[in-house]
C-alpha positions in Angstrom: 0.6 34.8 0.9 2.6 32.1 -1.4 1.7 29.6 1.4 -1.7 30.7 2.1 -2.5 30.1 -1.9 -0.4 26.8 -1.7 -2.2 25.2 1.2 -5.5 26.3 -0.2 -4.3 24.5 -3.4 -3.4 21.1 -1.6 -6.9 21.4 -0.1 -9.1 21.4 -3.2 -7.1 18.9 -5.2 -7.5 16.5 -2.0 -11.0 17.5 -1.9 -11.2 17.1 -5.7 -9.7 13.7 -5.5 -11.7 12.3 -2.8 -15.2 13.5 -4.2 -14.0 11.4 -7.5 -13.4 8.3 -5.5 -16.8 8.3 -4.1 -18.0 8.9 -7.9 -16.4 6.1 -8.7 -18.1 3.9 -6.7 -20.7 4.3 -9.1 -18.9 2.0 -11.7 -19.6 -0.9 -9.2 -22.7 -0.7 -8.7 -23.5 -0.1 -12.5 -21.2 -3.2 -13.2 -23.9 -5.0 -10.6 -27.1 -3.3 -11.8 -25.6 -5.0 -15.2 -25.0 -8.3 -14.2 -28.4 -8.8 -12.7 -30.2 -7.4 -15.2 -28.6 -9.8 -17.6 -28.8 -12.7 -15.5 -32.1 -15.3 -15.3 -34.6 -14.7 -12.0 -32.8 -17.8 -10.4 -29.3 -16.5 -10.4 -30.3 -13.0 -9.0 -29.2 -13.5 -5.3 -26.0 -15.4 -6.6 -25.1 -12.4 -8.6 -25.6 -10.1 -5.5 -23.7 -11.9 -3.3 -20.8 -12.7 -5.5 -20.5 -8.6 -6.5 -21.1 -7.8 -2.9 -18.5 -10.4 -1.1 -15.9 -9.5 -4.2 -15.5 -5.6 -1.9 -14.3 -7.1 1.3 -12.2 -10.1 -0.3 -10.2 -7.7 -2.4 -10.1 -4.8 0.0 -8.0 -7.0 2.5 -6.2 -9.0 0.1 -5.2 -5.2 -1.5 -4.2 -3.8 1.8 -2.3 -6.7 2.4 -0.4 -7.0 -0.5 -2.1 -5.8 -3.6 -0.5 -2.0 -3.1 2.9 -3.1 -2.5 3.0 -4.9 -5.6 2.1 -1.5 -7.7 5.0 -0.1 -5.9 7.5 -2.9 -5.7 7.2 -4.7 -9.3 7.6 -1.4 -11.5 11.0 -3.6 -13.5 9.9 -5.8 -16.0 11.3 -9.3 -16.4 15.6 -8.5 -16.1 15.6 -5.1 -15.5 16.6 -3.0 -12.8 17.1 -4.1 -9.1 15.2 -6.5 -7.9 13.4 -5.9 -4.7 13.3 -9.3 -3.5 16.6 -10.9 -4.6 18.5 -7.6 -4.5 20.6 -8.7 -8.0 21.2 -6.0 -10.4 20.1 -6.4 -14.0 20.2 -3.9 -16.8 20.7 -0.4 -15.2 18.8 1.7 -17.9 19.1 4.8 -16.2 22.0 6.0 -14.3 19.7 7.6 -11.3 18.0 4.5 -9.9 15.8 2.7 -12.8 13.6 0.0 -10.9 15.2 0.8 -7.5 12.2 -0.1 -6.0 13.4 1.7 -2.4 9.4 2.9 -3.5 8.1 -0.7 -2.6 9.9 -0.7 1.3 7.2 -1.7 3.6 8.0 1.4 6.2 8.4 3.9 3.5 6.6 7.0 3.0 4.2 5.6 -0.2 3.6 2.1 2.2 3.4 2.9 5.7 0.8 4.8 7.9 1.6 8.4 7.3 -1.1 10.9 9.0 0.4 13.9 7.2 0.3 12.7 3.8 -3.3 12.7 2.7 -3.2 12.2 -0.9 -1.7 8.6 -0.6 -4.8 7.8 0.5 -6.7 9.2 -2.3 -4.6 7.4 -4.4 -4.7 4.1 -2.3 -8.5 4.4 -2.7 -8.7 5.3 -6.0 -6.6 2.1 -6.9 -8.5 -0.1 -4.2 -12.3 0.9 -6.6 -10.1 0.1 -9.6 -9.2 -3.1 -7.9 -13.2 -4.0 -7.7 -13.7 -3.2 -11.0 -10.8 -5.7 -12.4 -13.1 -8.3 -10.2 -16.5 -6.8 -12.0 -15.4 -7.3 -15.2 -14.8 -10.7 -14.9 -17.9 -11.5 -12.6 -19.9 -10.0 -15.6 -18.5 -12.9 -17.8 -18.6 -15.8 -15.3 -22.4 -15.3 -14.4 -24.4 -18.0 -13.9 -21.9 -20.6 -14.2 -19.7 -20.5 -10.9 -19.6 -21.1 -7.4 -19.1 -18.1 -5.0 -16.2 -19.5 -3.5 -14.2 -20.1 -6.7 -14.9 -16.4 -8.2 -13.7 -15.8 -4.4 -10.4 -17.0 -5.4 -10.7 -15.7 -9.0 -11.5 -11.9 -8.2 -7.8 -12.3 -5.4 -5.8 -13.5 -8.2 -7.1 -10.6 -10.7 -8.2 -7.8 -8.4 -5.0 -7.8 -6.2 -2.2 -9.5 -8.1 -2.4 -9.9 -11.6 -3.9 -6.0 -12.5 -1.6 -4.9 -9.8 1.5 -6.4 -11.4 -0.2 -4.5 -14.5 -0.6 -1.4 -13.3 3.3 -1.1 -11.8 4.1 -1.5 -15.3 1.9 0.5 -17.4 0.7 3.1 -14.7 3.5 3.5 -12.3 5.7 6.5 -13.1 9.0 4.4 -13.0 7.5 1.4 -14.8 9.3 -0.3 -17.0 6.7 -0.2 -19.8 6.4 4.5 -19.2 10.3 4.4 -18.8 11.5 2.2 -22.0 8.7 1.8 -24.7 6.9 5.4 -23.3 4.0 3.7 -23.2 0.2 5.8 -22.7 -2.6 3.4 -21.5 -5.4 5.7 -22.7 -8.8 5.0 -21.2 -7.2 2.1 -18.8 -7.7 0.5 -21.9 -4.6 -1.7 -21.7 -4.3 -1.8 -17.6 -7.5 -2.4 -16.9 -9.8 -3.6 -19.5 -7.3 -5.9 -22.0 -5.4 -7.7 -18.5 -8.8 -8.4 -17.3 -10.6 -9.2 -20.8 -8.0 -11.6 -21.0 -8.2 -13.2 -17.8 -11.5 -13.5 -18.3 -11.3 -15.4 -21.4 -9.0 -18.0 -20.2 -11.5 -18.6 -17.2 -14.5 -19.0 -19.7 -12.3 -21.3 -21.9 -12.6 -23.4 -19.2 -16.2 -22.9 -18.0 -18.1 -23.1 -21.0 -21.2 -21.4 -22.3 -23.7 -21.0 -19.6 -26.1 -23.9 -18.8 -29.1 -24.1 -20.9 -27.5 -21.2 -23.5 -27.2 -24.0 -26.2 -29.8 -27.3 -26.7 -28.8 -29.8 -29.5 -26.0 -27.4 -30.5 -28.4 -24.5 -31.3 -28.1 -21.4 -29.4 -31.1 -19.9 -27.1 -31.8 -16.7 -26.7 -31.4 -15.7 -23.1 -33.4 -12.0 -22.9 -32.8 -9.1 -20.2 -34.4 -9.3 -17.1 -35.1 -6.3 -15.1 -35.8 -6.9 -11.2 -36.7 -3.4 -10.6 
């Protein structure tokens, strides 16, 4: 009976999990139905495309790479073993702090495992987070950069840099959980603040959008709803 109740269990939280991942979906397409509406008639095609073309680019590059990172970079700069030198640094905890045996490519968390069904969930779940790291800074770049560059731009943030964020602050051996006990309530610090700031260094260097400011007065650029 203990079994029977248990597998039933497994079942409905991997059905739980999955039906959430396909909710959250959603989030991209409201980040899109967002950027277009705020965007001129002219750019509306360029916004499509660059929120469409940001899913495959980071679904790859995050399959490729972007998961192993959450799992191989949980020390923080000094601590732990390193997974890629293999030099020790400060051994917090006596029972493997930072290992990282978590981040070997044929392990159970990295590798193709049939039986294990909620690694996928989770794989998903972080791929959509993934998109929306890209989202939030295609929301701030509109109308002022080529698809190709954001190409480049949603790589670095969607499968590297959030990544590298996440092993810290989400992982449940990252150095950030493990020393400072830190809570990232709302993905506020993960998600939003990594990418808010990434964001902001890009727009440092793209300026205000073009035709936003004449003779040093701002304009007011309205909504514009296509549907």
């Amino acid at each position: 009976m203990d079994n029977e109740l248990s597998a039933l269990v497994t079942i409905f939280t991997e059905f739980y999990y999955w039906i959430t991942v396909v909710l959250m979906f959603l989030i991209h397409v409201g980040f899109c139905m967002y950027e277009v509406g705020v965007s001129r008639y002219k750019h509306h095609q360029h916004t499509l495309m660059k929120n469409t073309m940001l899913i495959p680019l980071v679904t790859v590059t995050w399959f490729f790479f972007g998961w192993w990172i959450y799992w191989a970079f949980i020390n923080g700069p000094g601590l732990g073993t390193s997974i890629i030198s293999g030099e020790s640094g400060m051994n917090l905890v006596a029972d493997g702090w930072g290992a990282n045996e978590l981040g070997n490519p044929a392990g159970a968390a990295m590798a193709i495992n049939l039986g294990d069904h909620i690694s996928g969930v989770f794989w998903a779940a972080f791929l959509l987070f993934s998109w929306t790291a890209a989202s939030i800074v295609s929301g701030a770049v509109i109308e002022r950069i080529r698809i190709s560059a954001f190409g480049v731009l949603a790589i670095a943030i969607g499968s590297v840099f959030w990544s590298i964020d996440a092993s810290w602050g989400w992982h449940f051996d990252g150095w950030m959980v493990k020393v400072l006990g830190y809570h990232d309530a709302y993905a506020s610090g993960v998600i939003h603040a990594i990418c808010g700031g990434f964001a902001l260094g890009v727009l440092v260097v793209l300026g205000p959008r073009i035709g936003k400011f004449v003779n040093g007065e701002p304009v007011n650029i309205g909504p514009r709803n296509p549907w």
